[in-house]
C-alpha positions in Angstrom: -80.3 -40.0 23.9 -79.8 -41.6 27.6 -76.0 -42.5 28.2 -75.2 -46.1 30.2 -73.2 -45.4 33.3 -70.4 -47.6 34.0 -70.8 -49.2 37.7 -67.6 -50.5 38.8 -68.1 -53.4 41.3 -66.1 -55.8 43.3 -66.6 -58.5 46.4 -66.4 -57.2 49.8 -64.0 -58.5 51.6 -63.8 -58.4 55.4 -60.3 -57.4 57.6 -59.1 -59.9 59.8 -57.6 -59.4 63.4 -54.2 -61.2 63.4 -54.6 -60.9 67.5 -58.1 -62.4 67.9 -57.9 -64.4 64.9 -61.7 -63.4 64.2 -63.0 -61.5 61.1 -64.5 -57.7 61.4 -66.4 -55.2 59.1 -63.9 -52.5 57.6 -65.5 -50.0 55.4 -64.1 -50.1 52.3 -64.8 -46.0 51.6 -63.4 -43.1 53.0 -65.4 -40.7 54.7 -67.0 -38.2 51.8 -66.3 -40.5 49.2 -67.7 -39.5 45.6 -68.2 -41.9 42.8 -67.5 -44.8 44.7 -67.3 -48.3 43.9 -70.3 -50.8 44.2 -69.5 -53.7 46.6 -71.2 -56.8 46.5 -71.8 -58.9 49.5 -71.9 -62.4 49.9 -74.4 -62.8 52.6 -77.0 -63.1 50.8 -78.0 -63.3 47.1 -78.2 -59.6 45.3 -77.2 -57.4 48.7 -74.5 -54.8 48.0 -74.0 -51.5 48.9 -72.8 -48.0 47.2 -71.4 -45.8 49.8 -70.5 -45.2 53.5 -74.0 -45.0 54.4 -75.7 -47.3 52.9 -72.8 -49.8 53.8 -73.3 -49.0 57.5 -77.2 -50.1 57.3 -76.0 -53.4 55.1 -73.7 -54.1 58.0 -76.6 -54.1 60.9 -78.4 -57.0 59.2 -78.3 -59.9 61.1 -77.7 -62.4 57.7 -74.3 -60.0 57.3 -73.9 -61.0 61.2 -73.8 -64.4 60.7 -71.8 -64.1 57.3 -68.8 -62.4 59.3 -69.0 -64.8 62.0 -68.9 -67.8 59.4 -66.4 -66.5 57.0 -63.2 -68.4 57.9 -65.0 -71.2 58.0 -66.9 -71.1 54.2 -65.2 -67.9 52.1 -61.5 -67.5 53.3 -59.9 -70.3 51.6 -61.8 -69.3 48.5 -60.5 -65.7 48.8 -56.9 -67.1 49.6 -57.3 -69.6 46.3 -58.2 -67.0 43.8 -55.8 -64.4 45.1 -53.3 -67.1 44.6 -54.5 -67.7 41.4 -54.1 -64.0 40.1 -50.7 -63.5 41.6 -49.7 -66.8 39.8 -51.0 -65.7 36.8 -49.3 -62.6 36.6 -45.9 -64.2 37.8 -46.2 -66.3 34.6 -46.9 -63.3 32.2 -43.8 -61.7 33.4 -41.9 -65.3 33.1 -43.3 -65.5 29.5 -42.0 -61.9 28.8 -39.1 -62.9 29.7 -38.5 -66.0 28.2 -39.2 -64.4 25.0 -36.6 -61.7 25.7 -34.4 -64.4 26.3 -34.8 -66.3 23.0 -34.8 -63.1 20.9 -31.0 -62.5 22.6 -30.5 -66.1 21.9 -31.2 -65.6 18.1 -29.2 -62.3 17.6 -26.2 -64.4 19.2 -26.4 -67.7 16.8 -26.7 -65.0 13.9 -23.3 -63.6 15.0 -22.0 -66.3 15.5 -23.0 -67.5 12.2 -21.8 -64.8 10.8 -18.0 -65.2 12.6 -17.9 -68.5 10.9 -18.7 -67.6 7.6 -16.2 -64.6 7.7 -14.0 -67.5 9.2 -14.3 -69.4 6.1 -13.3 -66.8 3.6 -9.9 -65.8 5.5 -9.0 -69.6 5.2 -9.5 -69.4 1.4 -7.3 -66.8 1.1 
């Protein structure tokens, strides 16, 4: 029997220079990295890499050149949109949390309250 291995993958993304206001390679690794995650670039169609070294040798192409030197203009407000998209998405699940905290509290208090009228009712009978 031959077992699948899992390949956890994600989008390289490259670090930006706050001082230049220009986009550079960071590796994504640490140095003697094991197991590491599979990035896929977006230079060109089915190019990705699996560790430090073969992520140094992806970086030297010149299509990856021209990718880093072209991002802010084609893939950053993309990057910004869906980042924006997942923190937005997880603000709302927390809202919806607690919104229905919030109405749970709400019943438990009507019941009481309910129930203080009804025990209001009988005293006035008596």
């Amino acid at each position: 029997m031959s077992s699948l291995a899992l390949i956890h993958s994600d989008i390289y993304v490259p670090g930006f220079n706050e001082n230049t206001d220009e986009y550079f390679d960071k590796c994504p690794y640490k140095p003697y990295e094991r197991n590491c995650i599979r990035y896929e670039c977006r230079c060109k169609a089915g190019a990705y890499f699996l560790n430090n070294a073969s992520y140094k040798q992806h970086i030297k192409s010149r299509t990856h050149k021209d990718f880093i030197q072209n991002y802010k203009k084609y893939y950053k407000e993309v990057d910004e949109a869906q980042q924006i998209i997942k923190d937005l998405k997880a603000e709302i699940e927390l809202l919806k949390r607690k919104n229905t905290n919030l109405k749970n509290q709400n019943n438990k208090l009507l019941e009481i309250i309910e129930d203080m009228n009804d025990e209001d009712e009988f005293e006035d009978c008596l």
